[in-house]
PLY file of the C-alpha trace (Angstrom):
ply
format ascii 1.0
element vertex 111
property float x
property float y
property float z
element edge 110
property int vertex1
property int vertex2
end_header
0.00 0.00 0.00
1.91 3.51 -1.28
1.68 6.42 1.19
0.16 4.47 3.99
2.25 3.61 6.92
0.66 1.30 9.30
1.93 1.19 12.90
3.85 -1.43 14.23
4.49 -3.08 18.18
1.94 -3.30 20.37
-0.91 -1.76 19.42
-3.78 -0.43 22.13
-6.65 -2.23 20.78
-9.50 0.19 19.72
-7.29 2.81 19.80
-4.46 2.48 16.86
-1.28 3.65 18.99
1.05 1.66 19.76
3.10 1.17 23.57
6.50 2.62 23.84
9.34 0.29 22.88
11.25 0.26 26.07
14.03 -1.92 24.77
15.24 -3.94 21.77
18.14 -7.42 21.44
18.07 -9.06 17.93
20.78 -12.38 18.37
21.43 -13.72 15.43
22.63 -17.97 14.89
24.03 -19.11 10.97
23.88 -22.86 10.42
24.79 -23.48 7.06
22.93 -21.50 5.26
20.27 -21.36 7.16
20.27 -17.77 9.10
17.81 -17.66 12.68
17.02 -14.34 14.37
15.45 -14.07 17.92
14.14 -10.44 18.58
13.34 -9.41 22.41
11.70 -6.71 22.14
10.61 -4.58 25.51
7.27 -2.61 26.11
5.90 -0.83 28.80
2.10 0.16 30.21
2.16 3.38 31.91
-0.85 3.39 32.50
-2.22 2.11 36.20
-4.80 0.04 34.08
-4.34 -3.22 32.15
-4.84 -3.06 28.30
-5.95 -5.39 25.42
-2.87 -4.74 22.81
-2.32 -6.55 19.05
1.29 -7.40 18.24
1.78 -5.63 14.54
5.46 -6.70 13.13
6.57 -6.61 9.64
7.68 -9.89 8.02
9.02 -10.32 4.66
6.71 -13.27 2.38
9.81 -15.74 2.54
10.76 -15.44 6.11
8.73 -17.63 9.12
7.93 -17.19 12.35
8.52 -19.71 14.24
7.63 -18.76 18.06
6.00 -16.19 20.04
6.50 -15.22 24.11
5.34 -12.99 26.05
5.90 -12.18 29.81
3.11 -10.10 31.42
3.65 -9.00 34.97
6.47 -11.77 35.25
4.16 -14.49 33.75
5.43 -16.19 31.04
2.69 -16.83 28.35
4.35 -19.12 25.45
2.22 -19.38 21.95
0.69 -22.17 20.95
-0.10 -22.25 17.10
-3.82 -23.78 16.58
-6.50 -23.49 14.03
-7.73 -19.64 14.00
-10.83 -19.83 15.11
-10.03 -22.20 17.99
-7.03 -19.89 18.81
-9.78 -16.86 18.53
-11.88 -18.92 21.46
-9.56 -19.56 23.88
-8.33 -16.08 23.67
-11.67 -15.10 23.73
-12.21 -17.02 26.82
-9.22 -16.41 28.32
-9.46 -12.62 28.44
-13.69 -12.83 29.70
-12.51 -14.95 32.87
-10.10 -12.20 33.69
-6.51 -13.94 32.44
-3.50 -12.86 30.53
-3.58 -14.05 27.05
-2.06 -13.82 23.60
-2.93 -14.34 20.15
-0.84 -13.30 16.90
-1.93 -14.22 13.38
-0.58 -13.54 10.01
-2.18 -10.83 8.10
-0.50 -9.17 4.38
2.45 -10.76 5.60
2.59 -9.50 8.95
2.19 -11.24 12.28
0 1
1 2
2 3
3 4
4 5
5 6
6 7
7 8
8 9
9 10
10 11
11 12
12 13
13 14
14 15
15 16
16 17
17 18
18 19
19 20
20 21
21 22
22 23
23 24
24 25
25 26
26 27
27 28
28 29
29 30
30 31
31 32
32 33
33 34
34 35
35 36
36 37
37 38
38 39
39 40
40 41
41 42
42 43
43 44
44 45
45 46
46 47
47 48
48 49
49 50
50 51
51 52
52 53
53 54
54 55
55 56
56 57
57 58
58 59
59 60
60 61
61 62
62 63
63 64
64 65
65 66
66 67
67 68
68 69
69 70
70 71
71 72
72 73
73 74
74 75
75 76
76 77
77 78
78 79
79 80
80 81
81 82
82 83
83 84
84 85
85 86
86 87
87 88
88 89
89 90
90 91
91 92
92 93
93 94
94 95
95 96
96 97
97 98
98 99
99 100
100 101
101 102
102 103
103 104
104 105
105 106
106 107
107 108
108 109
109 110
């Protein structure tokens, strides 16, 4: 899409900004020729309340994720890939009874 820029990290949901990148470590492992990256990347909520957020990050078509963790409040929450609309669910269900949840899918190439 020319001229649009769409915002990427985590994203307040409902209200298109994103949380302030706090801090960023890319480590990089070559095997072969096969190249892996592992990104920590470090956000922040200011705010005294909790918030919903969407994780927007840019991935090129041949590249793969592979993983996705997140630690909320010191609570490690690891991904676990499903079928989307059981993955919507228990997200869905999750977040209703109160817990700490993730959920990423791919969309235009992004996760």
């Amino acid at each position: 899409m020319a001229g649009q820029q769409s915002v990427s990290g985590l994203i307040i949901a409902g209200k298109g900004t994103a949380l302030p990148l706090k801090d960023i470590c890319v480590e990089a492992e070559v095997k072969g020729y096969v190249l892996g990256l592992q990104s920590t990347l470090k956000y922040c909520n200011d705010s005294p309340d909790p918030v919903e957020v969407l994780f927007r990050f840019p991935v090129e078509q041949s590249h793969a994720v592979v993983g996705l963790t997140a630690v909320i409040d010191g609570r490690k929450i690891r991904a676990e890939v499903r079928e989307k609309e059981e993955a919507r669910a228990a997200y869905d269900d999750a977040i209703a009874s109160g817990q700490s949840a993730a959920f990423a899918e791919e969309k235009s190439g992004d996760v």
